[in-house]
Every structure is written in C-alpha cells, then in structure tokens.
C-alpha positions in Angstrom: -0.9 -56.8 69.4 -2.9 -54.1 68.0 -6.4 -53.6 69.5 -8.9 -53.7 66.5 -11.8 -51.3 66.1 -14.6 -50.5 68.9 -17.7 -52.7 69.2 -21.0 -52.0 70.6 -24.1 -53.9 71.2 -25.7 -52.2 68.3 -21.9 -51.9 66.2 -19.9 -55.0 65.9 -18.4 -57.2 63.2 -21.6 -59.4 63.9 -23.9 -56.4 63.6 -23.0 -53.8 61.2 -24.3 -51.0 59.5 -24.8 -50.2 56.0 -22.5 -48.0 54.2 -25.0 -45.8 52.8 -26.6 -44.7 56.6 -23.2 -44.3 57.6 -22.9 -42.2 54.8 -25.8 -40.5 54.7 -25.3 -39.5 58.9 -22.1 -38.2 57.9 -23.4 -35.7 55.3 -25.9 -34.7 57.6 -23.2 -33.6 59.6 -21.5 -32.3 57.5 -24.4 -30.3 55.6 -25.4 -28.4 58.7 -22.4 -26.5 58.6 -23.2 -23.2 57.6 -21.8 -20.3 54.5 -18.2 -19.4 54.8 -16.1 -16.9 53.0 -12.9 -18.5 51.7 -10.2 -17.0 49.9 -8.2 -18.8 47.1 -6.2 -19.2 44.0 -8.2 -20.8 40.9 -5.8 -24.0 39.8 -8.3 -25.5 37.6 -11.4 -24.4 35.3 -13.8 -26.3 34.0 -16.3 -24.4 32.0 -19.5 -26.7 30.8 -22.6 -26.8 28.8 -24.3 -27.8 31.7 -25.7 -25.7 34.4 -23.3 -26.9 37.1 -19.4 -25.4 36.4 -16.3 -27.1 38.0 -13.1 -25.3 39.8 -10.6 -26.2 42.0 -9.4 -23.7 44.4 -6.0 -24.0 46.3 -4.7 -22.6 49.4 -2.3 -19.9 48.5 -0.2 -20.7 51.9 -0.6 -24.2 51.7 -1.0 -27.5 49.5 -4.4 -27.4 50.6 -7.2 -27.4 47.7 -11.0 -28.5 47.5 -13.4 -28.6 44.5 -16.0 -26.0 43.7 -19.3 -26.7 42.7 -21.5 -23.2 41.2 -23.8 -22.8 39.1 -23.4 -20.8 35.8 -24.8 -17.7 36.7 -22.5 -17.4 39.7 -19.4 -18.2 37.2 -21.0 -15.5 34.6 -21.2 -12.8 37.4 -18.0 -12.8 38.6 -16.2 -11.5 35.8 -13.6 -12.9 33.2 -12.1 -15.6 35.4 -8.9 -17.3 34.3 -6.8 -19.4 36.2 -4.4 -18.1 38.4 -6.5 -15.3 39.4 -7.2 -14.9 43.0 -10.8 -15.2 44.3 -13.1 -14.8 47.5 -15.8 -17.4 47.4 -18.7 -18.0 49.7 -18.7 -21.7 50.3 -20.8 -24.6 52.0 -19.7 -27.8 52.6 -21.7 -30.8 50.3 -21.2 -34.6 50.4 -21.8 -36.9 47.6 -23.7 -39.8 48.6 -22.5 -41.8 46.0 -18.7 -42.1 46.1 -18.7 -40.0 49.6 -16.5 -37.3 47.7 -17.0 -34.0 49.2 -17.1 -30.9 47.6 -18.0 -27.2 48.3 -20.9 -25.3 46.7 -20.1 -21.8 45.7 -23.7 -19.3 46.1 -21.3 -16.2 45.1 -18.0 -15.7 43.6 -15.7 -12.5 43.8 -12.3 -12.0 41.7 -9.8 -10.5 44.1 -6.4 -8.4 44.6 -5.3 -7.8 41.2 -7.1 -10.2 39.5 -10.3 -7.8 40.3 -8.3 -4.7 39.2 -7.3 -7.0 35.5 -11.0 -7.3 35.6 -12.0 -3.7 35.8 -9.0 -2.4 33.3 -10.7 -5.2 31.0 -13.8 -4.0 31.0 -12.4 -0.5 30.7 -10.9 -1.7 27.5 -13.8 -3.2 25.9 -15.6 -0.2 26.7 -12.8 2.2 25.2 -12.4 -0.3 22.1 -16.0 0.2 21.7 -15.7 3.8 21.0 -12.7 3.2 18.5 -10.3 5.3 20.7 -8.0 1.8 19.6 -8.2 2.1 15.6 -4.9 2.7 14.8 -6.4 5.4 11.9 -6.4 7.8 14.4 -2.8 7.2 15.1 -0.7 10.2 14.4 2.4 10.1 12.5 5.2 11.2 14.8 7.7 13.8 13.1 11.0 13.2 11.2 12.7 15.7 13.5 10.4 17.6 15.8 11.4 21.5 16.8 11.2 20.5 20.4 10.5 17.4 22.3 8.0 17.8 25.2 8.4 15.0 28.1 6.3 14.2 31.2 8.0 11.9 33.5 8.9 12.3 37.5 11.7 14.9 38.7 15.0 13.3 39.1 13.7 10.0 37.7 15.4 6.9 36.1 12.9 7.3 33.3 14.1 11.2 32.8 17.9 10.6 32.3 17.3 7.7 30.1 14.8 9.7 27.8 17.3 12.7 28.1 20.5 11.1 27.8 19.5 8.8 24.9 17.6 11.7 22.8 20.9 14.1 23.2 22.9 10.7 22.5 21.1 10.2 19.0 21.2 13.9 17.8 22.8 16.3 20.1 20.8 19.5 18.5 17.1 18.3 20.3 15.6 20.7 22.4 13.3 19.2 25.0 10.8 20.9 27.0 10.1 18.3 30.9 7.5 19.0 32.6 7.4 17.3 35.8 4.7 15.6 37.7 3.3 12.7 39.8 3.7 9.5 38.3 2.5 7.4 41.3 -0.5 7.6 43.7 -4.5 9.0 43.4 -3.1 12.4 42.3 -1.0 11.2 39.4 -3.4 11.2 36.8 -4.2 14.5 37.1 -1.2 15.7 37.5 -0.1 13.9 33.8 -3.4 15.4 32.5 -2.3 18.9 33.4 1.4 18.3 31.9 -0.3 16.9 29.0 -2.5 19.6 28.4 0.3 22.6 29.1 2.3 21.0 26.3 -0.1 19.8 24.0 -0.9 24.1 23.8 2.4 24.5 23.0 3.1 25.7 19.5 6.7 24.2 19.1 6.3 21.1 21.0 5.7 18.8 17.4 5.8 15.5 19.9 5.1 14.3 23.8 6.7 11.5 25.4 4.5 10.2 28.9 7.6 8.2 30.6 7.8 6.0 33.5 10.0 3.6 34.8 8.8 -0.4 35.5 6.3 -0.9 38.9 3.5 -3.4 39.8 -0.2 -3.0 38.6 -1.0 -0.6 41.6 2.2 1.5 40.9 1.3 1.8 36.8 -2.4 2.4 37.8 -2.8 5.9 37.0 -2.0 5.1 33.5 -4.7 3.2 33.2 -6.9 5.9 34.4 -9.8 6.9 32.0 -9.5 10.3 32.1 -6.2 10.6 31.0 -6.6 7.7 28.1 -9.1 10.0 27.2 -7.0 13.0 27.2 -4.0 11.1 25.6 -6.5 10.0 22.9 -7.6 13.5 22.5 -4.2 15.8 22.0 -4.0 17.3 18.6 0.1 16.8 19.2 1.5 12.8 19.2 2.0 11.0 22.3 4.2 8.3 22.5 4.4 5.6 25.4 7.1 4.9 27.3 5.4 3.4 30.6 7.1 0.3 32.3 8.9 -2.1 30.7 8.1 -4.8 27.9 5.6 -6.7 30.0 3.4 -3.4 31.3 1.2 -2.3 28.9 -1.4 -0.1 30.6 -4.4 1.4 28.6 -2.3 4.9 27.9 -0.3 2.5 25.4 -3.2 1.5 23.6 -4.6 5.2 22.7 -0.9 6.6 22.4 0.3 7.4 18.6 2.9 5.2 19.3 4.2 2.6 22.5 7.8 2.6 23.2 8.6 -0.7 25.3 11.2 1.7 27.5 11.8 5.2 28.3 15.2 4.4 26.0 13.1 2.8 23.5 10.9 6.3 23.3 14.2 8.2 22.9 15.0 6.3 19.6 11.7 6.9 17.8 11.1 10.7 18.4 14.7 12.0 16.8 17.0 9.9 14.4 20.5 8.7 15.2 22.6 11.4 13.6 25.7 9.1 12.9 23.1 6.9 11.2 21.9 9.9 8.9 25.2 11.3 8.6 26.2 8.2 7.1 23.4 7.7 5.0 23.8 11.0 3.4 27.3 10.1 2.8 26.2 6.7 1.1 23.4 8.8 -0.9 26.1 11.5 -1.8 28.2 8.6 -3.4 25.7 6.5 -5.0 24.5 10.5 -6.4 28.0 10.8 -8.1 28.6 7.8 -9.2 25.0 8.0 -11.0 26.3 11.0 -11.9 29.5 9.6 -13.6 28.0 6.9 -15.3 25.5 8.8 -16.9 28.2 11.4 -18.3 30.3 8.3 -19.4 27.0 6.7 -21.4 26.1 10.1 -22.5 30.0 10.4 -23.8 30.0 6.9 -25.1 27.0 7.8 -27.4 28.7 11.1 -28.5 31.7 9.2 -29.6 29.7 6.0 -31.4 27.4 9.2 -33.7 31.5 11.2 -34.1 32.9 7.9 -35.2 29.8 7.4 -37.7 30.8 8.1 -41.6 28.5 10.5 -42.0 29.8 12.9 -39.3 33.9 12.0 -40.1 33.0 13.1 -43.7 29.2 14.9 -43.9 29.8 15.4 -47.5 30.6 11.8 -48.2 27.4 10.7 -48.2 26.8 13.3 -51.5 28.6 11.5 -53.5 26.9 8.1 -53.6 23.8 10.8 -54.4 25.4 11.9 -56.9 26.7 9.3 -58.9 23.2 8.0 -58.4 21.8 11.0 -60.3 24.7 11.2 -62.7 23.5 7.9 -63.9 20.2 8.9 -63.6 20.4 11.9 -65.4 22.3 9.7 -68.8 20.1 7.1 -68.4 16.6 10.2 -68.8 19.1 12.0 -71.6 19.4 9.1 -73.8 15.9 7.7 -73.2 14.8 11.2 -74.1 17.8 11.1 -77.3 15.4 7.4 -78.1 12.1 8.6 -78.0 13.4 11.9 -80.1 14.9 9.8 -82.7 11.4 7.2 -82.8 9.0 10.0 -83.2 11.6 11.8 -85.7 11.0 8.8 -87.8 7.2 8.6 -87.1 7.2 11.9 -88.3 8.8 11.1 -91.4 7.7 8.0 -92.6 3.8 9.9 -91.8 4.9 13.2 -94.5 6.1 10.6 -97.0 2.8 9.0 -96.7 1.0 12.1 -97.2 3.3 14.0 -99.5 2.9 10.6 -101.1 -1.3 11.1 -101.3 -0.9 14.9 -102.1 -2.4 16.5 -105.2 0.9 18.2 -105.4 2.6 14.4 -106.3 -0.2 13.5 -108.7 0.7 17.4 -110.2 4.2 16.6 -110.6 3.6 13.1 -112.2 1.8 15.7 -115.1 -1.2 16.2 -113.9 -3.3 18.8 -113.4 -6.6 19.9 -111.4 -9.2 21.7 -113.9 -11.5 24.6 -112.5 -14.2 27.1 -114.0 -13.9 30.9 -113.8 -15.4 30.4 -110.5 -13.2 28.0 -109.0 -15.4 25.0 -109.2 -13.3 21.7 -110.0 -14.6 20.6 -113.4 -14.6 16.6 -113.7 -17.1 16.6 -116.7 -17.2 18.0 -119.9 -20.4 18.4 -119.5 -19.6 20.8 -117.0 -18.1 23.3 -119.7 -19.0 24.7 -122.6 -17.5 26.1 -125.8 -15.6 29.7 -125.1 -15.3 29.1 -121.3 -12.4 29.8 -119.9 -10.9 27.5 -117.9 -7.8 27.3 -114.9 -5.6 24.9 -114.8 -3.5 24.1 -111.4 0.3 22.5 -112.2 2.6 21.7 -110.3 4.7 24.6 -110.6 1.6 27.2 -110.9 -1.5 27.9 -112.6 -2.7 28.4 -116.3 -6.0 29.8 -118.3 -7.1 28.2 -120.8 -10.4 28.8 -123.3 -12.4 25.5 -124.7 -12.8 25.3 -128.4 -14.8 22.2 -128.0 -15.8 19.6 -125.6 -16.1 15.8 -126.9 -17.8 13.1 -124.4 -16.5 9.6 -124.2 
C-alpha cells in the first residue's frame, strides 16, 4: 500500500495550510535567486500596447522553453527582433501569486550569432536607403555588347569558370579582362575595392561583373561591407551582381546596376546569345524581303489597275467625247447666232419701213413738196411771202425756184 504524504504537528490533513502562504513561501524562494544570462531561440512574440511585452524563449538543445516577461524599452533596444532569431537575455526568476505560473523577467535583451549580424546589415540598409544609393534612377544601363568584360571573382574559382565559360558559350568573340582577389575573410573587401577601382579606370572595360560562389552570412560578409557598397555605388562603369545564389542577397546587390541571381545568370545579361541574334537577324532579314515583295507587288498592282484604265489604253479617247461635246456646242452657238441675226434683221426692217414710212421724202413722193424762202426758212404762211419773192421748192426728185405773183389767205 502506498504510504501517503508526510504529516507534522504543525502539517497534517487535520491542520493544513493555506494555498496562498504556501505559495507565497515558494516565491520567496524562488525570488531570491539572483540575474542570469541565458541564451535562446525566440519561438513566440507577442508585441503589446501595454508596457509589459511577452516572448517565449526555447532551448536550442533541448525542448526546454520558459516565458519572458520585459518591458518595452528593453524590447525597443534590442533591435528588430523577429522570431527565430537567437538571443542572450539577462533573466530572473518571478512567480505569479495568482495561478503560481512562473515566468522570467528580462532587465536586458541582446540579438545574437547572426541574428545580431541581420541586425547590423539592417541598419546598414536603412541608413544606405536613406542616402538614395537604392533608387534604381541611378541604375546604369548595361551595354548591348560591351568591348571588353571586366570580372572580379577568386583565382581558380567555381564562380570564374561559370562566368567565363557561359560568356564565351553565348558569344564566342567577348574579351574579358579578371582580376583576381579575396573574396572571403577581413581583407576581402579591400581587395574587391582595389579590383573594382583598377577596372573601373579602364577605358575599354564598358561593364564589371563582382562574382562569387554561394557561402553562409559570415562567408558573403564582405559584400556587405560599406566601403565597397559605396564604391560599387560610385563607379562611373556598370556593376552587375553575381554574389551567392538566389537566396543571398548582400547589400552589393542592392547598389549594383543590375543583380544576377548566379555567376551563370551574370554571364547571360552582359553579352547576347549569338545563336539567338543570329537567328533573329535571319527572321528580320525575311520578314525585310517579304515587306519588300509585297510592297513591289501592291506597287505593281496599282501600276497595272492606272495601265488597264481607258484613258491610258487609248489617251486620245477621252478627246473625242470632248469633241462631239463642242461640235454640238459649236451648231447649237452657230444657229443661235444664225436666230438672233435673222430677229434683229427683221427689227431692222420693220423699224426703216416705219421711218421711211414718216419721212418727208414719202410725203414728197405722194406730190408734195416742202416750200422755203431765198434764205432757207420753211414758209408755212402766206403771210410769210410776199409778191416777187422767190421761192424753193423741195420734190421728191430735186428742187425748184419759183417767183410769187400773188399770195391769197384762206
């Protein structure tokens, strides 16, 4: 039979003690335990408006994992933490009276391993996209075919014969210019900086390809470096990327004119696939002629439809519609002119009948005659004679002299 639990005179089943002293001497214990600096993984995040922030922290060798009590200030100063990252905390035990949950409090909070390098290159890029050294303005436009093709990358490295082998692939004709230099370790920057700079001075060197095969954060550090952003940001020739693989993507990628995701990837945006252009010219060549053709065949076509028109069969067909038209023209104006001759012919007429008709000369030939004095006055009166003048007669067939004998008055 299993014993049951210890009794004392001032502990037993008939005597025992409350829950909350029991409690309460247990977080005494516990809360004289003094600051410890722990080391863990951040599983769980829990930012609030309140002062107090939550985390849970887990034992990177073990299932272990307790809850983290800070306050704000201490979550603010460590950094941009995300979970997943590493961390150093300095911890004190706390129990909570009401449930008896026990926690940790956090007084300060470090982001380690590379979680506290992610935090530095992060503040180097805000810093950096501050300055605009990001805008993709100042992006260079990389040449169709550059003269020659200078490339930084280690001796005898993976990253090398990729770039090299690929470029010559593409178009055989490239001329590169390596220079080769550190691409790991403290000195490696530099070392790219001075490669950088010996090519960038180079007249025929129209583009620069920084190369490097795949490696962990440490290994791609120097590419990261802020001296040689700067310098990549700075060259007056265009830099193109080719650090790591798809997933790196040190700072040099954001300042570069362009980021290759592979040293083959670089090799494929500095020259042109000459099969490719060979076969494009060929397809531009055709699609020339054949413009070509049918433009001579329109052309031809619309030479043929103005030959087969009447008037350039025959060009003097056309004159004879013309001149029928003015042949009828010209007998309709001759007898409208014969018309009007013959209407004002007998205007003309019937007007001298009328005034041969009201002529002296008429009344003349009917036997009359038209009496004037010696002075050629017309005489209408006798009294405008007198006896012995002489007088002249005008007839019809000439003229006569006469003297008056006498003159009687009606």
């Amino acid at each position: 039979m299993a014993a049951g639990p210890p009794s004392t005179a001032r502990n037993s089943a008939e005597n025992p003690q409350p829950l909350g002293a029991v409690i309460g001497q247990v977080k005494g214990w516990i809360e004289r335990c003094g600051w410890i600096w722990v080391q863990g993984q951040v599983i769980e995040l829990r930012r609030r408006a309140a002062p107090t922030q939550f985390l849970t922290l887990r034992d990177s060798r073990s299932d272990n994992s307790a809850r983290i009590t800070c306050s704000s200030v201490v979550l603010d100063a460590a950094g941009p933490l995300t979970e997943g990252m590493t961390v150093v905390a300095c911890i004190t035990p706390r129990l909570w009276s009401k449930d008896a949950s026990l926690s940790f409090e956090c007084a300060e909070l470090r982001i380690a391993g590379e979680g506290r390098l992610l935090v530095q290159l992060e503040q180097l890029k805000r810093k950096l996209q501050a300055e605009g050294l990001f805008d993709p303005v100042r992006k260079k436009r990389l040449p169709f075919l550059p003269r020659v093709i200078g490339l930084i990358t280690g001796a005898g490295s993976a990253a090398e014969r990729d770039v090299c082998e690929n470029i010559r692939r593409r178009w055989p004709a490239a001329r590169l210019r390596t220079r080769h230099a550190l691409v790991q370790g403290p000195d490696a920057a530099a070392d790219v900086m001075r490669g950088l700079a010996e090519l960038d001075a180079d007249p025929e060197v129209d583009v620069i390809i920084v190369a490097r095969g795949g490696g962990s954060l440490e290994d791609l550090l120097p590419f990261s470096d802020e001296g040689l952003v700067r310098a990549v940001a700075a060259s007056g020739t265009p830099v193109v990327s080719a650090i790591g693989h798809e997933p790196d993507s040190p700072i040099v990628d954001l300042v570069a004119d362009l980021r290759a995701s592979t040293p083959t990837d670089a090799a494929k945006h500095v020259v042109p696939d000459a099969r490719e252009q060979a076969e494009q010219v060929r397809s531009l060549v055709g699609r020339l002629r054949q413009c070509i053709i049918s433009r001579l065949t329109g052309e031809q076509q619309s030479l043929d439809l103005l030959r087969s028109r009447p008037v350039l069969r025959d060009p003097t067909g056309g004159f004879v519609a013309h001149q029928e038209w003015l042949d009828g023209a010209r007998g309709r104006l001759e007898r409208a002119i014969d018309r009007r001759l013959a209407d004002e012919q007998t205007a003309i007429a019937h007007a001298l009948r009328s005034v041969r008709t009201m002529s002296p000369k008429a009344t003349l030939e009917r036997g009359y005659a038209v009496v004037a004095d010696a002075e050629g006055n017309s005489v209408t009166s006798v009294a405008d004679v007198d006896a012995g003048d002489q007088l002249l007669l005008y007839l019809s067939d000439g003229q006569v002299v006469v003297e008056v004998d006498y003159q009687e008055a009606r």
